[in-house]
N, CA, C and O atoms as a Tinker XYZ file with bonds, in Angstrom:
   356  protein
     1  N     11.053000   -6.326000   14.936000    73     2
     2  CA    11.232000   -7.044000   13.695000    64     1     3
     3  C     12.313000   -8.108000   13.926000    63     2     4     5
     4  O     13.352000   -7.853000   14.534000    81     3
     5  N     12.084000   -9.055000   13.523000    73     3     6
     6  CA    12.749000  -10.164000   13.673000    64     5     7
     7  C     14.672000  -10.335000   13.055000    63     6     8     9
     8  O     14.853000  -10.036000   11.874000    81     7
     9  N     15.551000  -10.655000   13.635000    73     7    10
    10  CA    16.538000  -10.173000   12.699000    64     9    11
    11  C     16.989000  -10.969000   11.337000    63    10    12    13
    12  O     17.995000  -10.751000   10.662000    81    11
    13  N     15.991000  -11.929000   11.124000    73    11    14
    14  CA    16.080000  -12.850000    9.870000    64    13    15
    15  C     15.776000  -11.648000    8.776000    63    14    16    17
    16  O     16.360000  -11.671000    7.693000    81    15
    17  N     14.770000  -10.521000    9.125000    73    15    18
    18  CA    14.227000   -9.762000    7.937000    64    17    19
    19  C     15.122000   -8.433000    8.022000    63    18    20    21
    20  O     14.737000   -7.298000    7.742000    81    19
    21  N     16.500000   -8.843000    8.502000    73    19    22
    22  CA    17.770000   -7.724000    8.034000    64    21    23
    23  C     18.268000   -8.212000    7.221000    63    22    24    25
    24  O     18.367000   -9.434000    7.100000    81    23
    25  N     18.725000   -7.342000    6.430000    73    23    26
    26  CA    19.975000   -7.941000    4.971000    64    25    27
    27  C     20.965000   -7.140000    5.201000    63    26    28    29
    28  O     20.595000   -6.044000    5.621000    81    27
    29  N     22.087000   -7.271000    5.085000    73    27    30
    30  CA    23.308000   -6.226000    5.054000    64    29    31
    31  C     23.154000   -5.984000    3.480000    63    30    32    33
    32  O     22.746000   -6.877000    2.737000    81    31
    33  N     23.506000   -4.725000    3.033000    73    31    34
    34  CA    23.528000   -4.168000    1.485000    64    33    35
    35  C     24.760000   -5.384000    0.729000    63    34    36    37
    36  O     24.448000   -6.081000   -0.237000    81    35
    37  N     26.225000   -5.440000    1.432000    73    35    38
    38  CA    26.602000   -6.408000    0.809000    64    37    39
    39  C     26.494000   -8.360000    0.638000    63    38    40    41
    40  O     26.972000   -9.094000   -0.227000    81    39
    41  N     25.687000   -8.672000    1.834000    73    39    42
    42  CA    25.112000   -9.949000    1.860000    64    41    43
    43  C     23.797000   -9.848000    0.361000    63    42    44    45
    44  O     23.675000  -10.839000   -0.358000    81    43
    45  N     22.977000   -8.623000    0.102000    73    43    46
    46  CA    22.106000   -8.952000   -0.852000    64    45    47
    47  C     22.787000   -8.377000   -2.290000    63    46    48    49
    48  O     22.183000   -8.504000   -3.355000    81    47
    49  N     23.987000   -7.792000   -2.207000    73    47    50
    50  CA    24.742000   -7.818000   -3.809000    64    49    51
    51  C     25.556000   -9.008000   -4.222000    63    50    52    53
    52  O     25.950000   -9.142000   -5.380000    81    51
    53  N     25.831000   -9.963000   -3.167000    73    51    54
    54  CA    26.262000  -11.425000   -3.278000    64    53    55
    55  C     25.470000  -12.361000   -3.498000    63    54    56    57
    56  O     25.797000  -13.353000   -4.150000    81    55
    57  N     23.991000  -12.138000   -2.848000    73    55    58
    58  CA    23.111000  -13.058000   -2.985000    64    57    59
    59  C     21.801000  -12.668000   -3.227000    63    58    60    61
    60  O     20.842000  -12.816000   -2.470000    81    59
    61  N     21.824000  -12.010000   -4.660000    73    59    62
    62  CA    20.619000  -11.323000   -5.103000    64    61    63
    63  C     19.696000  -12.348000   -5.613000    63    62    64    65
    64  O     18.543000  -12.217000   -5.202000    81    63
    65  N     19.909000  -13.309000   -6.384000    73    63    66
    66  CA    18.995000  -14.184000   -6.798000    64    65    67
    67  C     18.381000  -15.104000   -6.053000    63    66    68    69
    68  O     17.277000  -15.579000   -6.321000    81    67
    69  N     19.256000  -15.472000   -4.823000    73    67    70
    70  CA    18.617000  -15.945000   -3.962000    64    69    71
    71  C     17.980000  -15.419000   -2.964000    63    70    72    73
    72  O     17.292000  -16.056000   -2.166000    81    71
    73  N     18.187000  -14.139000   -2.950000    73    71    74
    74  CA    17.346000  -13.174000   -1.619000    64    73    75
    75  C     15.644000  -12.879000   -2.947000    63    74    76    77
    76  O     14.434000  -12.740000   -2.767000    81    75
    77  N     16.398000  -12.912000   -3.948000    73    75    78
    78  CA    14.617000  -12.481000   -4.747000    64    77    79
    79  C     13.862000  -13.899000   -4.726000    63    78    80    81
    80  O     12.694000  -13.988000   -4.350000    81    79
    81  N     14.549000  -14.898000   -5.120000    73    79    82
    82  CA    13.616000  -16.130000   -4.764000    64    81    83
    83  C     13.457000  -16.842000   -3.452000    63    82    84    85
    84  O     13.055000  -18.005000   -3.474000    81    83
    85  N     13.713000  -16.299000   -2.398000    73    83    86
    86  CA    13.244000  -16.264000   -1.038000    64    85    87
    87  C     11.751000  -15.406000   -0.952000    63    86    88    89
    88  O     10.669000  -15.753000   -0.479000    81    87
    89  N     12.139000  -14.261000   -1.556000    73    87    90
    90  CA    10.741000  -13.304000   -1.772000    64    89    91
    91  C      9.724000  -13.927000   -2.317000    63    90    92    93
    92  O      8.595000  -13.861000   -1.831000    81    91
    93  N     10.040000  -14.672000   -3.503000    73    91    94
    94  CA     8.819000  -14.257000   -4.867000    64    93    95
    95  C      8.112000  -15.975000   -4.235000    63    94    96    97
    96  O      7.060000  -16.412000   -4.701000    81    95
    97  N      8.878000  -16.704000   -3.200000    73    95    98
    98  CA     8.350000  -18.064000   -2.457000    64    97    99
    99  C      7.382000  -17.673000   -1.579000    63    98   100   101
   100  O      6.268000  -18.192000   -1.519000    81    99
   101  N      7.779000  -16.757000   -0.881000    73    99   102
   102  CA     6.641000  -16.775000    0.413000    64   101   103
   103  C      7.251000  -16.841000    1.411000    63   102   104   105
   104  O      6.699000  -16.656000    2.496000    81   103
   105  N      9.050000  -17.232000    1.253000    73   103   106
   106  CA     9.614000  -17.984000    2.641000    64   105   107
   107  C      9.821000  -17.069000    3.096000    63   106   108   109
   108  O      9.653000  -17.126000    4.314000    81   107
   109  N     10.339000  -15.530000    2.509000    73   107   110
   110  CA    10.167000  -14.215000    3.776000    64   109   111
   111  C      9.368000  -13.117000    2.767000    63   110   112   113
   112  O      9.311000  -12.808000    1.577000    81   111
   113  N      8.823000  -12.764000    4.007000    73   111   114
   114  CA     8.092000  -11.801000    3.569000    64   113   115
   115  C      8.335000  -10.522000    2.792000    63   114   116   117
   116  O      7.753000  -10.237000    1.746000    81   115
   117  N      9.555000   -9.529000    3.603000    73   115   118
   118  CA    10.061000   -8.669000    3.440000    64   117   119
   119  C     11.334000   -8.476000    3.815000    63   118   120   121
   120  O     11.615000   -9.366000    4.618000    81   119
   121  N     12.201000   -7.794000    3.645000    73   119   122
   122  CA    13.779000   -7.283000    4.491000    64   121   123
   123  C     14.348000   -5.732000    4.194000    63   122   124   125
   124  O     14.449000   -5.010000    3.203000    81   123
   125  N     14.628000   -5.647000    5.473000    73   123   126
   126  CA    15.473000   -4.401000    5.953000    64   125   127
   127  C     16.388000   -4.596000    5.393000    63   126   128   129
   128  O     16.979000   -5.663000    5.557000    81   127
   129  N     17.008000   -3.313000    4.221000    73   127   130
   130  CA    18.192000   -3.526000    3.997000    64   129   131
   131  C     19.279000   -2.657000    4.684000    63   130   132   133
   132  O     18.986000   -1.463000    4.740000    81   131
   133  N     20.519000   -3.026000    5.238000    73   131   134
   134  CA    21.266000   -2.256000    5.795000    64   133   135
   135  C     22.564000   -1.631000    5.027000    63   134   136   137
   136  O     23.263000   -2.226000    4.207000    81   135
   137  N     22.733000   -0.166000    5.529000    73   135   138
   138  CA    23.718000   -0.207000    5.024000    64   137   139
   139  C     24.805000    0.329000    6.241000    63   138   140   141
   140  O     24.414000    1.377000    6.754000    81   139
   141  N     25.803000   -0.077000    6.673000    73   139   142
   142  CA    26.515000    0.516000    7.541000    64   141   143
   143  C     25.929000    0.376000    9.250000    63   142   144   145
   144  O     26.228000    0.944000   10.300000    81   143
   145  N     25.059000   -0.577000    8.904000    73   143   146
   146  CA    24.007000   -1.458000   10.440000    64   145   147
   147  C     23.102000   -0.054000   10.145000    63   146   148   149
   148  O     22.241000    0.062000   11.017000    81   147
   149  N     23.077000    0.772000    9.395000    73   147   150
   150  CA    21.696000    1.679000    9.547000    64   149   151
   151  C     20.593000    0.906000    8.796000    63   150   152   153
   152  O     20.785000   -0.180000    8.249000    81   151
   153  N     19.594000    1.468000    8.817000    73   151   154
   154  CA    18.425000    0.897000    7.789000    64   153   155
   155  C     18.029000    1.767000    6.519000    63   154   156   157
   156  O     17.827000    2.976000    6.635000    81   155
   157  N     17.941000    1.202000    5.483000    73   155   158
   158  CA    18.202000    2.032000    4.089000    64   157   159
   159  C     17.226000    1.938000    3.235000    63   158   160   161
   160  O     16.984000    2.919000    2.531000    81   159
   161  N     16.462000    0.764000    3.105000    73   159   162
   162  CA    15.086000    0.626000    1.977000    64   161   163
   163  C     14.651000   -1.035000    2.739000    63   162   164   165
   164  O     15.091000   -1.734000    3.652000    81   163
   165  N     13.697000   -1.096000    1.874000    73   163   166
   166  CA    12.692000   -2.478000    2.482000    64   165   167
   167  C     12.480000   -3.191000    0.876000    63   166   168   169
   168  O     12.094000   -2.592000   -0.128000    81   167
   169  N     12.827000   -4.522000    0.979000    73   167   170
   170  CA    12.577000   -5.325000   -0.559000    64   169   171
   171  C     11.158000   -6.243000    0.373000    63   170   172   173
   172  O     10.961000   -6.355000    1.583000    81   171
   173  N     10.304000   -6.823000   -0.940000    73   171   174
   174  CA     9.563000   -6.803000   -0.597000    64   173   175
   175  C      8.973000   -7.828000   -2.437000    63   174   176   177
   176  O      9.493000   -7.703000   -3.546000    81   175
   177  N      8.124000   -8.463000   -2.146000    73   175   178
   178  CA     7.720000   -9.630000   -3.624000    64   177   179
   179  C      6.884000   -8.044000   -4.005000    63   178   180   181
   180  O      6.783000   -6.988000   -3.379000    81   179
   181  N      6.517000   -8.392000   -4.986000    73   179   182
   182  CA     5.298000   -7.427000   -6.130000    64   181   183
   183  C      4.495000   -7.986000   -5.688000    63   182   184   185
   184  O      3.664000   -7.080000   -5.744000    81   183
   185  N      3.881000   -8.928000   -5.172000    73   183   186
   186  CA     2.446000   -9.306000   -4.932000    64   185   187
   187  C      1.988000   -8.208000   -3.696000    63   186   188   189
   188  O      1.052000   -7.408000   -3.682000    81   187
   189  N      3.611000   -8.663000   -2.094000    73   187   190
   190  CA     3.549000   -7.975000   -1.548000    64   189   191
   191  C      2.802000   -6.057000   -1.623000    63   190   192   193
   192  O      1.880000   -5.484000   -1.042000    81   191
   193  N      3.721000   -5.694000   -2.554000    73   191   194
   194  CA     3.383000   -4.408000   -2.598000    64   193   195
   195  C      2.272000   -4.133000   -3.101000    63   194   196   197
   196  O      1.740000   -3.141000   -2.602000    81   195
   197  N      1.605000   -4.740000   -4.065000    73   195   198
   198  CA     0.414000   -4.277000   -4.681000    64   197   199
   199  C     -0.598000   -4.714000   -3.909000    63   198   200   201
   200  O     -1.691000   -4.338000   -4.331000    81   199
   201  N     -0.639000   -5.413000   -2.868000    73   199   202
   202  CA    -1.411000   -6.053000   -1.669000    64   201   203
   203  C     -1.276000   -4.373000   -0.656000    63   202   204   205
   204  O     -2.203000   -3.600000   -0.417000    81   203
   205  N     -0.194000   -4.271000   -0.348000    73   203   206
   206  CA     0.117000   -3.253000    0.231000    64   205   207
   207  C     -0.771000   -1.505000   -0.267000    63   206   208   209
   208  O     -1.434000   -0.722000    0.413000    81   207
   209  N     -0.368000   -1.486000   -1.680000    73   207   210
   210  CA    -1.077000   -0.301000   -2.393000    64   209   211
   211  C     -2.488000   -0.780000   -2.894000    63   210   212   213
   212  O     -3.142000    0.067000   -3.503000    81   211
   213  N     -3.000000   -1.925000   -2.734000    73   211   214
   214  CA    -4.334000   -2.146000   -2.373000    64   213   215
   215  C     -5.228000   -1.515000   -1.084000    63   214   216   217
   216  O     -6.293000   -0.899000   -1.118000    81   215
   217  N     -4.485000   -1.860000   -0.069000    73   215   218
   218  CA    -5.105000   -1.556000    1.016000    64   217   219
   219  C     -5.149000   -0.184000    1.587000    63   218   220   221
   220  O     -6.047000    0.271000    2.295000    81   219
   221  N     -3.677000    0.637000    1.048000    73   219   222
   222  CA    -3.937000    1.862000    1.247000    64   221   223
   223  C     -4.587000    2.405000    0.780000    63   222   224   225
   224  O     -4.799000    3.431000    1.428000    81   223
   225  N     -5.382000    2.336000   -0.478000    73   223   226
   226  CA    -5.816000    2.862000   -1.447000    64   225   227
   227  C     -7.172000    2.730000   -0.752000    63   226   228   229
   228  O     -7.820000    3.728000   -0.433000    81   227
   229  N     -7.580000    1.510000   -0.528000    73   227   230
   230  CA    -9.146000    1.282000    0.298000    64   229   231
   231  C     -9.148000    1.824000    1.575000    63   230   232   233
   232  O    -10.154000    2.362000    2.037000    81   231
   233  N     -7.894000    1.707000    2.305000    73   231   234
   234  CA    -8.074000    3.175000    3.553000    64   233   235
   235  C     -8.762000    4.530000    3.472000    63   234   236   237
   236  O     -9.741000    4.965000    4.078000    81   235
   237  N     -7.608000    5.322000    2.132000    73   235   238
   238  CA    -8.248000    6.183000    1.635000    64   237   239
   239  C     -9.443000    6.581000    1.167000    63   238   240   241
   240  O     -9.801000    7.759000    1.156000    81   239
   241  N    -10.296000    5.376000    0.652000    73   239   242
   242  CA   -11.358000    5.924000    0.378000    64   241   243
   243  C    -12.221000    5.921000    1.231000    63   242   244   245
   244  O    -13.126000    6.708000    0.954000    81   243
   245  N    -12.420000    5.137000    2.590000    73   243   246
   246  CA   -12.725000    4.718000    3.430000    64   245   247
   247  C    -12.915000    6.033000    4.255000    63   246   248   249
   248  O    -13.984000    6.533000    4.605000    81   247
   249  N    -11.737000    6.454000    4.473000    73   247   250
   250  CA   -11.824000    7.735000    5.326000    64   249   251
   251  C    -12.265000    8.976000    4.831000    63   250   252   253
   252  O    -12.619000    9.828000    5.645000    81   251
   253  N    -12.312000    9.308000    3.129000    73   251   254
   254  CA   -12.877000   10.355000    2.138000    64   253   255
   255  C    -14.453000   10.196000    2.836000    63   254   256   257
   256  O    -15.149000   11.027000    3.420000    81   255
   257  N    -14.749000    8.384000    2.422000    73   255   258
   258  CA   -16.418000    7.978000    2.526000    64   257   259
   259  C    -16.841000    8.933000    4.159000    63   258   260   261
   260  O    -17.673000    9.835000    4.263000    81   259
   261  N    -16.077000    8.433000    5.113000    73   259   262
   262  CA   -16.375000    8.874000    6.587000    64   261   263
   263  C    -16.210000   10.006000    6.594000    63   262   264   265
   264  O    -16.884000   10.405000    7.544000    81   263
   265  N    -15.797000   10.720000    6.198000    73   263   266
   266  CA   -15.852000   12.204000    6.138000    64   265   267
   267  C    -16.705000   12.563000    5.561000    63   266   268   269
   268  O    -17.467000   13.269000    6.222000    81   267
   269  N    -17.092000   12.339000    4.125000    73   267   270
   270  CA   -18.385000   13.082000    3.510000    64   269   271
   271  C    -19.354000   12.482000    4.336000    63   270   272   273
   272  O    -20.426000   13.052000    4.130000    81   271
   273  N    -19.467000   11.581000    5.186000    73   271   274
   274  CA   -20.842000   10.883000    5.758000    64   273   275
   275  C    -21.104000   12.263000    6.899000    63   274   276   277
   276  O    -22.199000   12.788000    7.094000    81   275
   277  N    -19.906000   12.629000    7.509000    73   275   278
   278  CA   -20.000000   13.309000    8.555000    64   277   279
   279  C    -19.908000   14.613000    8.153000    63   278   280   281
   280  O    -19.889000   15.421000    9.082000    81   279
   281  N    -19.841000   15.088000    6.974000    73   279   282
   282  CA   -20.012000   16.603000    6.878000    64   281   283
   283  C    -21.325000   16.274000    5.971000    63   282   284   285
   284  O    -21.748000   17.413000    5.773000    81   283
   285  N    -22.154000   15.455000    5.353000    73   283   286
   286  CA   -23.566000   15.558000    5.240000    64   285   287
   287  C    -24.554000   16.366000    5.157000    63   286   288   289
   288  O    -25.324000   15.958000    6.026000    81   287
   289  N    -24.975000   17.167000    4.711000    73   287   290
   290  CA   -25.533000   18.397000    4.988000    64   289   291
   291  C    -27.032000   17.867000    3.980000    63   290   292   293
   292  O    -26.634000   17.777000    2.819000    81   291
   293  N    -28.215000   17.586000    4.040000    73   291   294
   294  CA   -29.287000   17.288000    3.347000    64   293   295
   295  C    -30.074000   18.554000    2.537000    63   294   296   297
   296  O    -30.900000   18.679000    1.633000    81   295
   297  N    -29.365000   19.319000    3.353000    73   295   298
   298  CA   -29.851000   20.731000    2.505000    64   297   299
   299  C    -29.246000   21.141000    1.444000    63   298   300   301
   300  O    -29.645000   21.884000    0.547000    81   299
   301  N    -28.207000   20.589000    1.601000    73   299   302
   302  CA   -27.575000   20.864000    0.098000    64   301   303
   303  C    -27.510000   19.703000   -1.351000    63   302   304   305
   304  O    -26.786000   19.578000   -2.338000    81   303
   305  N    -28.740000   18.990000   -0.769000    73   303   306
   306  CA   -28.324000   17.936000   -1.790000    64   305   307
   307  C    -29.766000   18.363000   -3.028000    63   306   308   309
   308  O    -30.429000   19.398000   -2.963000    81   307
   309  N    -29.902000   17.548000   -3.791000    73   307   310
   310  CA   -31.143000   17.543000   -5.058000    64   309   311
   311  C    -31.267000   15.962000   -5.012000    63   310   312   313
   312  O    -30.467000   15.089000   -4.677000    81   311
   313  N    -33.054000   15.909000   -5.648000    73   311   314
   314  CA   -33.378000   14.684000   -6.199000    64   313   315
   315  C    -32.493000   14.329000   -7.154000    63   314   316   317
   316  O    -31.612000   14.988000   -7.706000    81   315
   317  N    -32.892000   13.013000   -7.303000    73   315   318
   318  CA   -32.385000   12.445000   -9.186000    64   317   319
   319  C    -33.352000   13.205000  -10.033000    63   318   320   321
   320  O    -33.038000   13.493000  -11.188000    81   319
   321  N    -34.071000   13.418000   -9.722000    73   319   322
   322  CA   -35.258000   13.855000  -10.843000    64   321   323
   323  C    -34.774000   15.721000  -11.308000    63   322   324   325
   324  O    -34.962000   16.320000  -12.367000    81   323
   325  N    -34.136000   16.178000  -10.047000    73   323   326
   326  CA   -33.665000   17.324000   -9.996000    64   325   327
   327  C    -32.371000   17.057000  -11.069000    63   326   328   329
   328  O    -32.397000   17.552000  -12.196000    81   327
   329  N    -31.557000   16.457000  -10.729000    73   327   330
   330  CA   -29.784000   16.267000  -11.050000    64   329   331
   331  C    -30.525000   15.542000  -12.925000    63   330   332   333
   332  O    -29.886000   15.860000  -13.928000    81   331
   333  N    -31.429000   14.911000  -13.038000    73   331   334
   334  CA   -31.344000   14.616000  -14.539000    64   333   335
   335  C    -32.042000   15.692000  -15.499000    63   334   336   337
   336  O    -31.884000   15.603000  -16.717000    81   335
   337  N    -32.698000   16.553000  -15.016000    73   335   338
   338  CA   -33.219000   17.622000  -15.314000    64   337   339
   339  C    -32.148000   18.692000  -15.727000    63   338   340   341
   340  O    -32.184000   19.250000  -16.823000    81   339
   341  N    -31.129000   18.956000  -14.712000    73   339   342
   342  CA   -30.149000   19.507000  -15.037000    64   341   343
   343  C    -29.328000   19.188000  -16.470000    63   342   344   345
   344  O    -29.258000   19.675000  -17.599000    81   343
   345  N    -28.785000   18.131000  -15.761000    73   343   346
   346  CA   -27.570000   17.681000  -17.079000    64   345   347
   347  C    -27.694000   16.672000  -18.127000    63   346   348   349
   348  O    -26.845000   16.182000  -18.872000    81   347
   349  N    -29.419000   16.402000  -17.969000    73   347   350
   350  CA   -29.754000   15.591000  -19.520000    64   349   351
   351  C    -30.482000   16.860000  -20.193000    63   350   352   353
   352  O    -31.296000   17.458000  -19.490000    81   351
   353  N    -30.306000   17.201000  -21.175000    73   351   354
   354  CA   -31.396000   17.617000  -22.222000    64   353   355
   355  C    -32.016000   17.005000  -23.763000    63   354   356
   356  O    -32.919000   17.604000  -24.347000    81   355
């Protein structure tokens, strides 16, 4: 990771408005925040993240889909004609 996308905890309580409108621009993506040169949380725009919990979300289903493809079993399934028979009356 590049060290532009470190923040020290007290460089972003001095320069919060300008570290959020660096974000909400595009001009960085994300940042490491530090505290004590450790690493402590990740800031990040809202577009970012919901881009982010987009894609995990389509992982997930992705891999649910590949799994039921591969446990498949045809013997256990019914027609439509079966399944509306059932639960229409």
């Amino acid at each position: 990771m590049p060290v532009k996308n470190y923040l020290s905890s007290t460089h972003l309580a001095k320069h919060t408005a300008a570290t959020l409108n660096s974000l909400n621009s595009g001009e960085t993506d994300k940042l490491i925040i530090l505290k004590n040169n450790s690493p402590k949380a990740i800031l990040m725009s809202f577009e970012s993240y919901e881009a982010m919990e987009e894609e995990i979300e389509d992982l997930r289903l992705t891999a649910l889909a590949l799994s039921r493809i591969q446990n498949f079993d045809p013997a256990q399934t019914i027609s439509h004609r079966q399944m509306m028979n059932k639960y229409t009356k």
